[in-house]
Every structure is written in C-alpha cells, then in structure tokens.
Biotite code that builds the C-alpha atoms (Angstrom):
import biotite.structure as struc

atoms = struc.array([
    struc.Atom([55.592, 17.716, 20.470], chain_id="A", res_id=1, res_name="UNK", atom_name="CA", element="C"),
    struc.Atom([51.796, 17.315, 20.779], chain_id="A", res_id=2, res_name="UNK", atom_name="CA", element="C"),
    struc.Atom([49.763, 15.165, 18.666], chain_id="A", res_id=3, res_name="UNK", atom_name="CA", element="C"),
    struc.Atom([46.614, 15.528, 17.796], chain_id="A", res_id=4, res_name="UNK", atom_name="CA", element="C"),
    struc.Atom([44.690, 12.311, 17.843], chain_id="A", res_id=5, res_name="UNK", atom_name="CA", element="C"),
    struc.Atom([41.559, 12.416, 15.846], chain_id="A", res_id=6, res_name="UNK", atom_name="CA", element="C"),
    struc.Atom([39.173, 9.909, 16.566], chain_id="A", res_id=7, res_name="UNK", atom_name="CA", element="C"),
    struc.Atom([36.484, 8.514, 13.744], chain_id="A", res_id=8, res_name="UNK", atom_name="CA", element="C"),
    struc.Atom([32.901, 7.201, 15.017], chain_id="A", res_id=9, res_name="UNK", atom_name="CA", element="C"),
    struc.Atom([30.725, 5.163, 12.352], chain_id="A", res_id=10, res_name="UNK", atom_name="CA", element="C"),
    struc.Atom([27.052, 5.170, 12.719], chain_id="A", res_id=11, res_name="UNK", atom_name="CA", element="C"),
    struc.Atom([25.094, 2.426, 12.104], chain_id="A", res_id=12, res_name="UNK", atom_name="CA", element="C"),
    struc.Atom([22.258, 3.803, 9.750], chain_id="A", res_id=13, res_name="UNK", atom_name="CA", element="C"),
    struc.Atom([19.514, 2.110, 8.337], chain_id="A", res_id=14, res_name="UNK", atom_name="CA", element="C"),
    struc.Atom([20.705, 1.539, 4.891], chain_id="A", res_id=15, res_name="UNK", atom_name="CA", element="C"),
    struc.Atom([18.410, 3.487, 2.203], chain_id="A", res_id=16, res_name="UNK", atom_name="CA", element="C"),
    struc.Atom([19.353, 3.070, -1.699], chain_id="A", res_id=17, res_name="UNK", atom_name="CA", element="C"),
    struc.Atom([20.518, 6.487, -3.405], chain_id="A", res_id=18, res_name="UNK", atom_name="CA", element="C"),
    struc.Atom([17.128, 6.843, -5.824], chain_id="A", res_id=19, res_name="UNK", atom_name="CA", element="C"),
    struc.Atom([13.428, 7.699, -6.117], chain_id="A", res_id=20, res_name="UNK", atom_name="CA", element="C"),
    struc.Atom([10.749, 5.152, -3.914], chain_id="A", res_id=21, res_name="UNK", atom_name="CA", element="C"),
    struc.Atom([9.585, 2.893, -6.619], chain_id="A", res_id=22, res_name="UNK", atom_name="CA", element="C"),
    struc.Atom([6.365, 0.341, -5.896], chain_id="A", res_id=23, res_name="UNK", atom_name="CA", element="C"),
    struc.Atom([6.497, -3.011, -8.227], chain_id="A", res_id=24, res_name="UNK", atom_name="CA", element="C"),
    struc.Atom([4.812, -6.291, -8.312], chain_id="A", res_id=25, res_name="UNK", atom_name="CA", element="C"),
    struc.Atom([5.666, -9.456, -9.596], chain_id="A", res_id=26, res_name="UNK", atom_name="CA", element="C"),
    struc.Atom([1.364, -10.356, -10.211], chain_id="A", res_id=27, res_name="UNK", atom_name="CA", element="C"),
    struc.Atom([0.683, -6.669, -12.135], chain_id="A", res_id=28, res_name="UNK", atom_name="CA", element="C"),
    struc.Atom([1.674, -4.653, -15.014], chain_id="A", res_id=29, res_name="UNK", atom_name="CA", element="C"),
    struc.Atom([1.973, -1.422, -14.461], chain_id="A", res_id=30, res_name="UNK", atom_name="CA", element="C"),
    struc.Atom([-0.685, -0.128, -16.378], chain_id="A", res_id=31, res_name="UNK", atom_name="CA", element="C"),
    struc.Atom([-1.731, -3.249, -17.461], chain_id="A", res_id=32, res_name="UNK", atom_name="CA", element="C"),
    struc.Atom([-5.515, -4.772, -16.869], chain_id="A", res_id=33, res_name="UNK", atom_name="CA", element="C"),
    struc.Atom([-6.201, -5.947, -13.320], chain_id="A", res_id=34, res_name="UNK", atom_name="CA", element="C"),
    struc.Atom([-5.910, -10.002, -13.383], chain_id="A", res_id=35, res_name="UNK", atom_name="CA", element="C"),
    struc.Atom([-9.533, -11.706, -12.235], chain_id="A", res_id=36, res_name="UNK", atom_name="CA", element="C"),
    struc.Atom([-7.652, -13.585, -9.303], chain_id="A", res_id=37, res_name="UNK", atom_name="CA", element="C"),
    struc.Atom([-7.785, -9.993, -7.705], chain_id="A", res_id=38, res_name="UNK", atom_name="CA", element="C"),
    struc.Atom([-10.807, -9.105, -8.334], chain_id="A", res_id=39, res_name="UNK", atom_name="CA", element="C"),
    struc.Atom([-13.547, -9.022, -5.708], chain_id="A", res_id=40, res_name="UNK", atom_name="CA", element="C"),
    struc.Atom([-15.890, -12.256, -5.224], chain_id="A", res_id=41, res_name="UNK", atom_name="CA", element="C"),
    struc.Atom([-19.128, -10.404, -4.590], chain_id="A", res_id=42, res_name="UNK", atom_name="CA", element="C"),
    struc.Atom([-21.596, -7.905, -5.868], chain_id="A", res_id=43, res_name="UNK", atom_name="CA", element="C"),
    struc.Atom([-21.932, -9.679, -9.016], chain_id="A", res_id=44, res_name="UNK", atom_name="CA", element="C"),
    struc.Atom([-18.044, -10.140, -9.317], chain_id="A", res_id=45, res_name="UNK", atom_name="CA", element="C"),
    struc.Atom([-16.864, -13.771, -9.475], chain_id="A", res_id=46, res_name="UNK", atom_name="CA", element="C"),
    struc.Atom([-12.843, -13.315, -8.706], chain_id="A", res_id=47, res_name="UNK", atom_name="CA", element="C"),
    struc.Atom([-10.596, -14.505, -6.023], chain_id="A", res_id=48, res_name="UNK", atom_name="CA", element="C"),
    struc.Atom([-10.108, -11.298, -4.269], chain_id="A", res_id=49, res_name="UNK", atom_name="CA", element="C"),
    struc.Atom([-6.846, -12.210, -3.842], chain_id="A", res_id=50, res_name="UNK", atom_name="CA", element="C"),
    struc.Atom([-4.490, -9.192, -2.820], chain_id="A", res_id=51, res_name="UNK", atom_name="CA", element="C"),
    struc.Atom([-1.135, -8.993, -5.391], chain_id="A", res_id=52, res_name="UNK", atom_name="CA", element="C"),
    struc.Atom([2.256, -9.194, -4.323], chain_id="A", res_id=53, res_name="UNK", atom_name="CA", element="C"),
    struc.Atom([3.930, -5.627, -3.850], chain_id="A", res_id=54, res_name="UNK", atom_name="CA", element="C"),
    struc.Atom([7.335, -4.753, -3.141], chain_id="A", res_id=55, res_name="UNK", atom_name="CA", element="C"),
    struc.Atom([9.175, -1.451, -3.045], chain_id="A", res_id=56, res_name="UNK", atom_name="CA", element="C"),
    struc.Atom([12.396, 0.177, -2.884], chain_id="A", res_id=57, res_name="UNK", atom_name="CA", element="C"),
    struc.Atom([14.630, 3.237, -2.366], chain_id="A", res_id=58, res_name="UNK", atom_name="CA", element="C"),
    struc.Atom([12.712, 4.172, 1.183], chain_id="A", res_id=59, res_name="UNK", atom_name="CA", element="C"),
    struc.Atom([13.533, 8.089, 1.324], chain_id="A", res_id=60, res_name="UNK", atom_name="CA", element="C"),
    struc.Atom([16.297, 8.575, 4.474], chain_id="A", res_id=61, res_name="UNK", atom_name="CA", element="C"),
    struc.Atom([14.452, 8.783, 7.780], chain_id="A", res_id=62, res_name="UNK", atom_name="CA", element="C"),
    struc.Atom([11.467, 6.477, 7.380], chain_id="A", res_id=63, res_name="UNK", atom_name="CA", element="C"),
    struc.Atom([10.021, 4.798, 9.803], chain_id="A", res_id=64, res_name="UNK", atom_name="CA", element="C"),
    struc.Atom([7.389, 2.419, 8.842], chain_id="A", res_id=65, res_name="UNK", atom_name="CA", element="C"),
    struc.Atom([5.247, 2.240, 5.682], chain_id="A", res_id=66, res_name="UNK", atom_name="CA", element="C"),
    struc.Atom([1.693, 2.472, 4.653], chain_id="A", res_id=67, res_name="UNK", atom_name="CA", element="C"),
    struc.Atom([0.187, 1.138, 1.938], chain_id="A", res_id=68, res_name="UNK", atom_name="CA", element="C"),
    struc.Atom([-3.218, 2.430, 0.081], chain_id="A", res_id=69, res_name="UNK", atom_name="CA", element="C"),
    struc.Atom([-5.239, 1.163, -3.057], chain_id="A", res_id=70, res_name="UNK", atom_name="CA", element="C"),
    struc.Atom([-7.849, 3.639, -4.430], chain_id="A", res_id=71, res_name="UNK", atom_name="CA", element="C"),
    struc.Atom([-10.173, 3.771, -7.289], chain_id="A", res_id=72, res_name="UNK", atom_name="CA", element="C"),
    struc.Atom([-10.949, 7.154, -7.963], chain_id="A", res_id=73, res_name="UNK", atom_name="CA", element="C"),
    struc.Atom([-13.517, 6.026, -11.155], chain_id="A", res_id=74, res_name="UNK", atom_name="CA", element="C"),
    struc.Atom([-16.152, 4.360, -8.476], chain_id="A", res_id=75, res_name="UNK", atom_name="CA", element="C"),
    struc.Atom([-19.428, 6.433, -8.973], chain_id="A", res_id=76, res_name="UNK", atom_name="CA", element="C"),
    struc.Atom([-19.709, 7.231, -5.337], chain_id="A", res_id=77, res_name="UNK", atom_name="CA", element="C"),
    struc.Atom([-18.508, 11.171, -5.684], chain_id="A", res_id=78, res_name="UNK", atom_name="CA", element="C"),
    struc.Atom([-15.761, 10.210, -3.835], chain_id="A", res_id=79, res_name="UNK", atom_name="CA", element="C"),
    struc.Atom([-13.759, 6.743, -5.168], chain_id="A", res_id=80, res_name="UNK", atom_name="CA", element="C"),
    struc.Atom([-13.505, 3.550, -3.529], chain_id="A", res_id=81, res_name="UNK", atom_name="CA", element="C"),
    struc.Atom([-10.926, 2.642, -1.092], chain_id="A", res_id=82, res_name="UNK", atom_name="CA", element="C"),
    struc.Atom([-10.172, -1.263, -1.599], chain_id="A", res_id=83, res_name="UNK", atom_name="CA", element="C"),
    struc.Atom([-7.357, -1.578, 0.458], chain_id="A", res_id=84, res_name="UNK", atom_name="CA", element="C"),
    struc.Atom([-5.505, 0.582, 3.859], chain_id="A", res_id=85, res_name="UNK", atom_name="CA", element="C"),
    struc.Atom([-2.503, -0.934, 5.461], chain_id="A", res_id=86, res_name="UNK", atom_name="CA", element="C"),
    struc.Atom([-0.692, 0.997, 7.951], chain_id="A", res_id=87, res_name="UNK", atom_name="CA", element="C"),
    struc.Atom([2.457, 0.247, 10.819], chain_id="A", res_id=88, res_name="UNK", atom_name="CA", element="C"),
    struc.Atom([4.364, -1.855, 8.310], chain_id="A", res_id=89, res_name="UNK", atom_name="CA", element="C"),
    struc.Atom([7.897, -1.976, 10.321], chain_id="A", res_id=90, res_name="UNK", atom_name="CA", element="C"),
    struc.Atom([10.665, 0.478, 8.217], chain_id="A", res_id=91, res_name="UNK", atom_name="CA", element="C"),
    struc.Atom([12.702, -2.827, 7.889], chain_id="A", res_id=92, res_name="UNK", atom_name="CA", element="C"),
    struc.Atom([9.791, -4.574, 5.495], chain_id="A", res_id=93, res_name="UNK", atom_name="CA", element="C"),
    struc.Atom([9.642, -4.327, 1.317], chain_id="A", res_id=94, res_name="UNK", atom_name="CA", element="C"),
    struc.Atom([7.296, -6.622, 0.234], chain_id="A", res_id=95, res_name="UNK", atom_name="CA", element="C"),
    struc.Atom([3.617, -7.452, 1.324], chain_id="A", res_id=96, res_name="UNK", atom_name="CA", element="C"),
    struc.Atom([3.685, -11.629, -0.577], chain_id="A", res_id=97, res_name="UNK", atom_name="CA", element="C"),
    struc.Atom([0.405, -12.084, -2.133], chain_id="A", res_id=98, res_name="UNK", atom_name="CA", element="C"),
    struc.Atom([-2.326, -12.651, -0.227], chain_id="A", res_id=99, res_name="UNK", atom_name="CA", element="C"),
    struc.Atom([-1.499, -10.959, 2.863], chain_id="A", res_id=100, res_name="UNK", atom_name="CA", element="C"),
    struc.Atom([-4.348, -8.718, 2.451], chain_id="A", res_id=101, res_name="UNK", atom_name="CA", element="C"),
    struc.Atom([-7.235, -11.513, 2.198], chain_id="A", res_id=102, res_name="UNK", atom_name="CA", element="C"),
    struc.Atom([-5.646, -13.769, 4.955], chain_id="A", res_id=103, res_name="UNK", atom_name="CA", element="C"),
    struc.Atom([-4.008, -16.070, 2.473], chain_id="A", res_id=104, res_name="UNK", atom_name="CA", element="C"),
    struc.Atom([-0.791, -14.681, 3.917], chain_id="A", res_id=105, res_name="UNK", atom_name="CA", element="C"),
    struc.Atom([0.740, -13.384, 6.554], chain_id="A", res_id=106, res_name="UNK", atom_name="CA", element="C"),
    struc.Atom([0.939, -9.231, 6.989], chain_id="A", res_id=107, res_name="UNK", atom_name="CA", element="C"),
    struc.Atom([4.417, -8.022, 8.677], chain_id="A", res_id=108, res_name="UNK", atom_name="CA", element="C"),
    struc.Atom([4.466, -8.276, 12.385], chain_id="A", res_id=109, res_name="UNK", atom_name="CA", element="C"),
    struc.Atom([3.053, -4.807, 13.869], chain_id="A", res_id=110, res_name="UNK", atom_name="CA", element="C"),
    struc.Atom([0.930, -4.124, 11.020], chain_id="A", res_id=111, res_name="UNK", atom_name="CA", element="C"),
    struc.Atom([-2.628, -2.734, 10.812], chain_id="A", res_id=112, res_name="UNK", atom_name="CA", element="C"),
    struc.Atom([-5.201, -2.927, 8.167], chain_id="A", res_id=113, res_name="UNK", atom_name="CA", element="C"),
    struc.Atom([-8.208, -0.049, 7.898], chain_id="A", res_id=114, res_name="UNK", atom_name="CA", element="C"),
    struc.Atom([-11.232, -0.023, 6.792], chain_id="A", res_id=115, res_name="UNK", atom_name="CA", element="C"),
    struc.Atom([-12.177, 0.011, 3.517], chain_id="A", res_id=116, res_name="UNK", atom_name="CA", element="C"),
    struc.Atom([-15.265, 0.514, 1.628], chain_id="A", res_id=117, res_name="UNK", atom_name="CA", element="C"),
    struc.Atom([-16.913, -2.322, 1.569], chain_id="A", res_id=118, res_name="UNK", atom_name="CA", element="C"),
    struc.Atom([-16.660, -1.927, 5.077], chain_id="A", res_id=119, res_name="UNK", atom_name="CA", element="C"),
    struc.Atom([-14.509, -4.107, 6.865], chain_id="A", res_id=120, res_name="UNK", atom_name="CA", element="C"),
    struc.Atom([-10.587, -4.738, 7.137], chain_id="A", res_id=121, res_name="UNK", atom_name="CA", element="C"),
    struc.Atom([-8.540, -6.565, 4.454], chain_id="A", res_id=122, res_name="UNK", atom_name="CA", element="C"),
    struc.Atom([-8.578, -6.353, 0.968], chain_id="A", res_id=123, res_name="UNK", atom_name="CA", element="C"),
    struc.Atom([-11.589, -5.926, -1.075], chain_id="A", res_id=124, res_name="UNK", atom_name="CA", element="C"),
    struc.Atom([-10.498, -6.252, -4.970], chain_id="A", res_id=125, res_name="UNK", atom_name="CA", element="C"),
    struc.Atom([-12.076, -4.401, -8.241], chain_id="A", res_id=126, res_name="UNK", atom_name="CA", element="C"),
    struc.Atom([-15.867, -4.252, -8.931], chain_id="A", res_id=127, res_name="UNK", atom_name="CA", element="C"),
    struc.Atom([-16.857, -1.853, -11.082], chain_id="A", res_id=128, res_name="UNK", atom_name="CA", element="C"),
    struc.Atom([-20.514, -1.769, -12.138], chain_id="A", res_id=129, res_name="UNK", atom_name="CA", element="C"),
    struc.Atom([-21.314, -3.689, -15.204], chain_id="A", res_id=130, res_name="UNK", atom_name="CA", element="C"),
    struc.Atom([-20.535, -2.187, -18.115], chain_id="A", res_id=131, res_name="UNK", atom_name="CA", element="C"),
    struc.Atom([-18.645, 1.162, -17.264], chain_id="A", res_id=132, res_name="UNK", atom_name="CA", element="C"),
    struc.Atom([-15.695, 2.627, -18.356], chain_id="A", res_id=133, res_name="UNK", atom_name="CA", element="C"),
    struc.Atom([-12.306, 0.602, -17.086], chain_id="A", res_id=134, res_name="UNK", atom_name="CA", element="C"),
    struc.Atom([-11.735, 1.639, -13.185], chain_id="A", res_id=135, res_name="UNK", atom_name="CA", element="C"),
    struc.Atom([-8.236, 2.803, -12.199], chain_id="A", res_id=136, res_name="UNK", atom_name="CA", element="C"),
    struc.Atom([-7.031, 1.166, -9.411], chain_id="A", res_id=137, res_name="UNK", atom_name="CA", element="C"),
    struc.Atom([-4.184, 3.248, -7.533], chain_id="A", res_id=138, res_name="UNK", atom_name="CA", element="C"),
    struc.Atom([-1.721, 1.017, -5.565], chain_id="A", res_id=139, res_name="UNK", atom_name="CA", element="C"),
    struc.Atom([0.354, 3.733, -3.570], chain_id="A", res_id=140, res_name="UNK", atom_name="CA", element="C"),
    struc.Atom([3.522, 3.113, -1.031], chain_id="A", res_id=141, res_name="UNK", atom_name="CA", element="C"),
    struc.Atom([3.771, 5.471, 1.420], chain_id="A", res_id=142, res_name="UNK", atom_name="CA", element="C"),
    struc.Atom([7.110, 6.088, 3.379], chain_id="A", res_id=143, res_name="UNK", atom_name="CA", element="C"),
    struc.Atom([6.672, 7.830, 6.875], chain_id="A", res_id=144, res_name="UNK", atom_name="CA", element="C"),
    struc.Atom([8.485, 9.488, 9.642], chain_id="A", res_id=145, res_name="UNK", atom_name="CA", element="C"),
    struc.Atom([6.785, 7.852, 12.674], chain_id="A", res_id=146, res_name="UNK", atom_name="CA", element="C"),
    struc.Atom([7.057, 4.219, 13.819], chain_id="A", res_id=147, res_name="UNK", atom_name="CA", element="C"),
    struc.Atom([3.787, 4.240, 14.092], chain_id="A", res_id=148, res_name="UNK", atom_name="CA", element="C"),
    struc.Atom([0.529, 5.364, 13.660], chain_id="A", res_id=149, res_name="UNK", atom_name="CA", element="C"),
    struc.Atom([-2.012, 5.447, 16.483], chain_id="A", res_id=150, res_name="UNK", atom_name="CA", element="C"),
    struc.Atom([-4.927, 4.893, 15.354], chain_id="A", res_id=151, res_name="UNK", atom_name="CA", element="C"),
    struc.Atom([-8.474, 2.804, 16.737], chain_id="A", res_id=152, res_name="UNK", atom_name="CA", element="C"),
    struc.Atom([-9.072, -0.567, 15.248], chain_id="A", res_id=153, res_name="UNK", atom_name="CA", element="C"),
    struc.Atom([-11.921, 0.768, 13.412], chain_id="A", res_id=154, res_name="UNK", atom_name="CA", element="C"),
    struc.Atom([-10.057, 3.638, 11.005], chain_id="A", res_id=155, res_name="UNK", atom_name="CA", element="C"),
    struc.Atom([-11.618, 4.357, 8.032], chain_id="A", res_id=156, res_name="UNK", atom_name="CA", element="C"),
    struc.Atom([-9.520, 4.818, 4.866], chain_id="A", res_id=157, res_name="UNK", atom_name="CA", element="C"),
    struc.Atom([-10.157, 8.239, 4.977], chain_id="A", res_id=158, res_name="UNK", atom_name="CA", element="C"),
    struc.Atom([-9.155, 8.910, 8.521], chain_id="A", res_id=159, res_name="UNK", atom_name="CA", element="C"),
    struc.Atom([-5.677, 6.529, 7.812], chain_id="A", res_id=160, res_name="UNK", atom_name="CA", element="C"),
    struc.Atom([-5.262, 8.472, 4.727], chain_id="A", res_id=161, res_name="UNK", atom_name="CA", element="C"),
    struc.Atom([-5.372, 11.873, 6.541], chain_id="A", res_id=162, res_name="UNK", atom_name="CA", element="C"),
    struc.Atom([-2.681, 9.996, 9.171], chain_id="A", res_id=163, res_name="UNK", atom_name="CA", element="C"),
    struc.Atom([-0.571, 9.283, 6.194], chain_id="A", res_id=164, res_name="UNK", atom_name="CA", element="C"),
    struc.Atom([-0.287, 12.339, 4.121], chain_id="A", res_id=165, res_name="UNK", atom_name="CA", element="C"),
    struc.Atom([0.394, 14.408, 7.806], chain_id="A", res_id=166, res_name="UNK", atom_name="CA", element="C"),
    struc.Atom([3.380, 12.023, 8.513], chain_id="A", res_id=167, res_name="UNK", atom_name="CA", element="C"),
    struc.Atom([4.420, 11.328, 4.920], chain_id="A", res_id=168, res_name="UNK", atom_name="CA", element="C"),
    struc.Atom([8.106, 11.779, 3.248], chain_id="A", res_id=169, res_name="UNK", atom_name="CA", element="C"),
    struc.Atom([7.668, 10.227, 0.008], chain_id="A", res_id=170, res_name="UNK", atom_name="CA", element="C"),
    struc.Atom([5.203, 7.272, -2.137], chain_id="A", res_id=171, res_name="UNK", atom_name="CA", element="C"),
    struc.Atom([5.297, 5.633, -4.961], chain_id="A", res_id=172, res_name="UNK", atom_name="CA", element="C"),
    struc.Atom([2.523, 4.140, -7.304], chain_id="A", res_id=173, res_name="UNK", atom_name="CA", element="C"),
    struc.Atom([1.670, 1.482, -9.313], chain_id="A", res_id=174, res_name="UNK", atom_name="CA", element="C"),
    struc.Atom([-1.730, 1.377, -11.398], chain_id="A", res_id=175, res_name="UNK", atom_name="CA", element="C"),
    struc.Atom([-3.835, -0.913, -13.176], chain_id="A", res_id=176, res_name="UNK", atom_name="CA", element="C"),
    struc.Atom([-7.133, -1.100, -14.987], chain_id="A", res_id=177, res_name="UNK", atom_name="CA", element="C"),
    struc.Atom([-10.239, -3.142, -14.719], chain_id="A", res_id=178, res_name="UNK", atom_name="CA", element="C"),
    struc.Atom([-13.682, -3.477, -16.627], chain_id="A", res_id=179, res_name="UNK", atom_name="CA", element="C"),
    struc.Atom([-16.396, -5.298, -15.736], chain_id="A", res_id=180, res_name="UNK", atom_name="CA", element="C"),
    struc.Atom([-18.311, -7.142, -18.993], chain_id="A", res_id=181, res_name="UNK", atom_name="CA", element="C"),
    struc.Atom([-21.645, -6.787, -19.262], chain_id="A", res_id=182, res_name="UNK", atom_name="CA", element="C"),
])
C-alpha cells in the first residue's frame, strides 16, 4: 500500500493585526486643540515646536515602510501648509517618540524627512495668522508597498506626497485644532 505523505510548510510573515490602520498619540486629542509645546517658535509664535508622539497600528498586509504627513489645509496660501513629511520609516516601526521631528529625538534608522513649508526639513509646528479661524492640522499615516522611496534630499512635500499616494495601500489620521490669539 502507498501512502501519501503530505508535507506542511509555515511561512514566516510579517505579522499584521486583523483591523483598520489607526494613527494615535499619547500628547493629542483627537480633535482636541493643538498643545503650545507644538506649536512653532517663530513668525510671531512663541511655542516649542516640539513634534508629538505618534504611534499606529493594524499596518494593511504587504507594507513595506511608512510615511508620515501633517497638513493644514486652512493656511491662506491657496494651497495649505505642509508642517511636517517623513518618508522610509522601516515596515517594522509604530511609533515616531516625541521629538523626533525637531531633533529632540531620534527618527527610525533609514528614515527621511522632506521639505516642508517653511522650507527646510523637520518639523515646523502650527502658526496661523493672528486672529483667524482655528487651523486644522492633519496628522496622516501612510502604509506603502515599497521599502523605499527614492527620492533627492531636497523633496518638497508636494513631490513626497505625490510618491506616497502612487505607492500607497492604506492611512490613517489624526487631527487637531489651533488658533492663534490676537
């Protein structure tokens, strides 16, 4: 009599959690007013510019590194304010500890940061002018299917952002307000 011998192989996978990508932070509410340690120090702004923790969760199966974004689409520029672009965060990363976007901290190994609107790399935090409406700032995880995203030294957000979206599987937000007094 023959026997059949079946033979089972387990893959190792990278282990994604069964869910939806969620972005959350331990130094904002979601949408809750933008503390003045994170504001910009500058301009007529007198905060820390401190960038908040962020961590995230539930990467979507396949990803391959991470990029991170925080917009304000209220700026009156016609075309929002881009205060923070990090891009190349290694797939095996969840949390960016406060900071690491104002060299307070340290940003994963392998990551990159673009530039923003005010012109340079890093973290620039809220200044809206004087007296305006509260600004919405957009704090936006974005999961994505390449290790790595080639891009010069000199990126602006814009350029990163069109990287992102093209090699995107899923992001997550977290927003928060901030008004300027008089």
């Amino acid at each position: 009599m023959n026997r059949l011998m079946l033979t089972m192989v387990l893959v190792a996978a990278p282990a994604y959690a069964a869910g939806k990508l969620t972005l959350e932070s331990k130094d904002l509410k979601a949408n809750g007013t933008l503390p003045d340690k994170f504001v910009f120090n500058g301009m007529g702004c007198t905060g820390e510019n401190l960038s908040p923790e962020l961590s995230w969760k539930n990467a979507p199966e396949g990803t391959k590194s991470f990029a991170l974004t925080v917009y304000d689409p209220d700026a009156p520029t016609g075309s929002g304010w881009w205060h923070w672009v990090v891009f190349n965060i290694p797939a095996d990363k969840s949390e960016l500890p406060q900071g690491a976007g104002s060299g307070k901290a340290e940003l994963p190994a392998g990551a990159a940061q673009g530039n923003t609107d005010f012109g340079q790399a890093g973290y620039g935090g809220a200044c809206p002018p004087p007296g305006d409406k509260p600004h919405h700032y957009i704090f936006t995880i974005h999961a994505l299917k390449v290790d790595k995203l080639e891009l010069p030294a000199t990126a602006t957000a814009a350029y990163v952002g069109y990287n992102i979206h093209a090699n995107e599987l899923g992001s997550a937000t977290l927003k928060a307000t901030y008004a300027r007094k008089k």
